[in-house]
N, C-alpha and C positions, 0 to 999 in steps of 0.2 A: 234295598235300594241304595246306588251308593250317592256318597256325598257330592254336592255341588263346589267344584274347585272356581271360587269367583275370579282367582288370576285366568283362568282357560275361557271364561265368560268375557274378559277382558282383552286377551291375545285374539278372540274371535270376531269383537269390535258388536258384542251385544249392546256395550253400552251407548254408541251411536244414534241417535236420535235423527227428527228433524229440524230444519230452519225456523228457527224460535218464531219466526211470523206465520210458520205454518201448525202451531200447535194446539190442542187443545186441552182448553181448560182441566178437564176431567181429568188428566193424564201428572197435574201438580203435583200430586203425591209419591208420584214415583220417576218426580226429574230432580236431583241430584245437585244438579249446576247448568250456568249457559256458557259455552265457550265460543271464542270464534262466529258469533250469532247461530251454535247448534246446541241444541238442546243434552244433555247426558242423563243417560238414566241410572238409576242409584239400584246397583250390582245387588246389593245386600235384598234387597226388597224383588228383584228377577230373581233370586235365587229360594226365596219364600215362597213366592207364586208357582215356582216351577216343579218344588217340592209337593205346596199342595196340590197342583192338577194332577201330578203322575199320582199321585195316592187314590186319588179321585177316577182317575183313568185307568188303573189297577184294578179297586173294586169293580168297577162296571166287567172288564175284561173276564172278572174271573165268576160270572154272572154267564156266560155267553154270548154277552149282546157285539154286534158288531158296530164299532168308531169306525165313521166313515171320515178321510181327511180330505180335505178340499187345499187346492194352492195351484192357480192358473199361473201366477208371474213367473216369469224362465229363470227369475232368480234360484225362485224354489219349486218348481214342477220337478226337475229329474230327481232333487236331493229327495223330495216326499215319495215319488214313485220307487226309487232306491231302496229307502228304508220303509217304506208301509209294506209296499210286498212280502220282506223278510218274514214278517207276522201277520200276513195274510188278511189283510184288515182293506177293505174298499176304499176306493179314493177315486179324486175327480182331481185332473192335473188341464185339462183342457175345457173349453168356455163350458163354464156352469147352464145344464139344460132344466131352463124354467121349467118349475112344476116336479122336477127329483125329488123332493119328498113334500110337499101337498099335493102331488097327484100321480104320488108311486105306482099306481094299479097302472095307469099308460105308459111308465117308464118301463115297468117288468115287462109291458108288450112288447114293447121296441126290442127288449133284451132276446125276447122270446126267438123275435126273428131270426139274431143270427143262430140259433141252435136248430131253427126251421132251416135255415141253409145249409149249418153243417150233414145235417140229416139228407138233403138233397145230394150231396157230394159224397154221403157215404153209401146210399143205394142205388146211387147212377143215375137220379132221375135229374141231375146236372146237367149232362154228359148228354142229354138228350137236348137239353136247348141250344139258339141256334148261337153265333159264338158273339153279337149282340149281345143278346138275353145277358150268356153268361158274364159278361165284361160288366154290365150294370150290376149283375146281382154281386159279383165282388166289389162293385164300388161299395155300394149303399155296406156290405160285409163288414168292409174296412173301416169307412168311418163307423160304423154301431160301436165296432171295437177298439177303433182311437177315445171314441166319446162315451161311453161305459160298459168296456170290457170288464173294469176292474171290478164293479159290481154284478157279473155276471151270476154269482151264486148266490146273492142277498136276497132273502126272498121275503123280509119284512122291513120294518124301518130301524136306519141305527140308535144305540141304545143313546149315544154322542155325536156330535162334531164335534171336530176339531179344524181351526180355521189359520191358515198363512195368512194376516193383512185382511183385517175384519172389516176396513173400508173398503177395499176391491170387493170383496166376497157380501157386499153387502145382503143381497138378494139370496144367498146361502142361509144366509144370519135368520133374515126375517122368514123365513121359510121351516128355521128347527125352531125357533121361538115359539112362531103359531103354532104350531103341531107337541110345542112343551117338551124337547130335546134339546135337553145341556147342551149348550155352546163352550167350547173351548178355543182360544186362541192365543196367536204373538200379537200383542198390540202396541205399535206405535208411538210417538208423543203425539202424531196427527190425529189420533182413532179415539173413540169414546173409550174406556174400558169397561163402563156403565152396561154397554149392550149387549154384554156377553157374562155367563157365569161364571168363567175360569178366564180371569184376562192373565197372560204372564207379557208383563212390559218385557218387550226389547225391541230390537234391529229387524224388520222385516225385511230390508232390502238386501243386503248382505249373503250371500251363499255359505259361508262361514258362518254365520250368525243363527240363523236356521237350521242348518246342520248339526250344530252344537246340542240348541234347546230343542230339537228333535227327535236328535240321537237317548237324548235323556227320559223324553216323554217315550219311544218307543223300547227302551230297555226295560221302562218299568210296566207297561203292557206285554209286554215276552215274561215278563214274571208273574204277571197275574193270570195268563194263559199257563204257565207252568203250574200251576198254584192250580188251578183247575183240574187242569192234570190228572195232578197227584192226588188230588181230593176222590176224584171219579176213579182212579184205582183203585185205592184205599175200599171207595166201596164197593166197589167188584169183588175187592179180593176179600174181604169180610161177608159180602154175600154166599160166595164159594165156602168159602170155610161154614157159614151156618150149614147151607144145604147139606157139606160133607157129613156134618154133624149129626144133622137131622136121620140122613141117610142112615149113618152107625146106631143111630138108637132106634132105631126103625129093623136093623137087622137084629140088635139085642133082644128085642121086644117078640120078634119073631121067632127067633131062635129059641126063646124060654118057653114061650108056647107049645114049641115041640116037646 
């Protein structure tokens, strides 16, 4: 995992906070200074936190569980949809739908459908309805898969979240809470950091800022997927080689016989 360069946390304006009247308490420890009536947060302690999530988000990774990322703000929707894809990992960039995981069984429904439509449109029984029909059933197609395509193949609950802006996303929050699924987030000087298990203080608002501790969090998830990997070859190719084994002393054994 490489190092956190605190000059590039700083050219990317992580340390940016908010207006001192909009702060919260909980967040003392990791503000730095006030300038200008804005809060600054103290690099050295973002770059603690961010170490230990990705270590934390590594192991889970290399486990098989799927980090689901959540980040509706258009600050951060394209940059999370960008980079989670990369690693193949679920996300929700558009309005969070009550009940995605305290009541995943009617979520996978909904998923269900669009793969009931695609199935429609692969043996023509589309093609059959009248051009009504058809226009609605790509509406509803469309939204399914604006609003969660991405978890299309998830078929249990993620092992984490991970959360842009833990005050927007609150109802994300309390929802992996109750169900006892690690929270991970960027949190604010506004945001509790109490209400999440991996808080890493910085700049949510910031496109830059995001991108950065992002980029960091999902590099170190691609290595614990690699990590996986190589682990699950490793023992393939050690099973092969016993069975070869097996095999030769199986023909030895037989051979002496004769």
């Amino acid at each position: 995992m490489a190092n956190i360069d605190i000059k590039e946390l700083l050219d990317a304006g992580v340390h940016f906070g908010h207006l001192t009247r909009k702060w919260h308490p909980a967040m003392a420890p990791y503000i730095f200074m006030e300038r200008n009536g804005i809060h600054i947060i103290d690099l050295h302690k973002t770059a603690i936190k961010m170490e230990e999530a990705a270590e934390a988000l590594k192991k889970i990774a290399i486990t098989g569980r799927k980090i689901m990322f959540v980040a509706t703000k258009k600050q951060a929707k394209d940059i999370v949809a960008e980079q989670v894809k990369e690693i193949n990992m679920p996300y929700i960039t558009e309005r969070w739908p009550g009940g995605m995981l305290t009541n995943f069984v009617t979520i996978r429904k909904a998923v269900k459908k669009m793969s009931t439509i695609d199935k429609m449109k692969a043996d023509g029984t589309f093609n059959i309805l009248s051009k009504r029909e058809r226009l609605q059933i790509d509406r509803k197609r469309a939204k399914l898969e604006r609003n969660l395509g991405s978890i299309s193949d998830m078929t249990r609950l993620p092992g984490a979240l991970f959360v842009v802006d833990i005050k927007r996303e609150n109802i994300a929050v309390a929802e992996a809470k109750k169900l006892n699924i690690p929270v991970f987030g960027i949190v604010d000087t506004n945001s509790n950091p109490e209400s999440v298990d991996f808080a890493i203080p910085a700049n949510d608002d910031a496109s830059k800022s995001v991108e950065k501790v992002l980029g960091y969090i999902t590099a170190s998830i691609s290595e614990g997927l690699a990590d996986r990997k190589a682990s699950r070859d490793q023992e393939k190719q050690e099973k092969e080689a016993k069975k070869s084994a097996d095999a030769e002393k199986k023909a030895d054994a037989d051979a002496e016989k004769k």
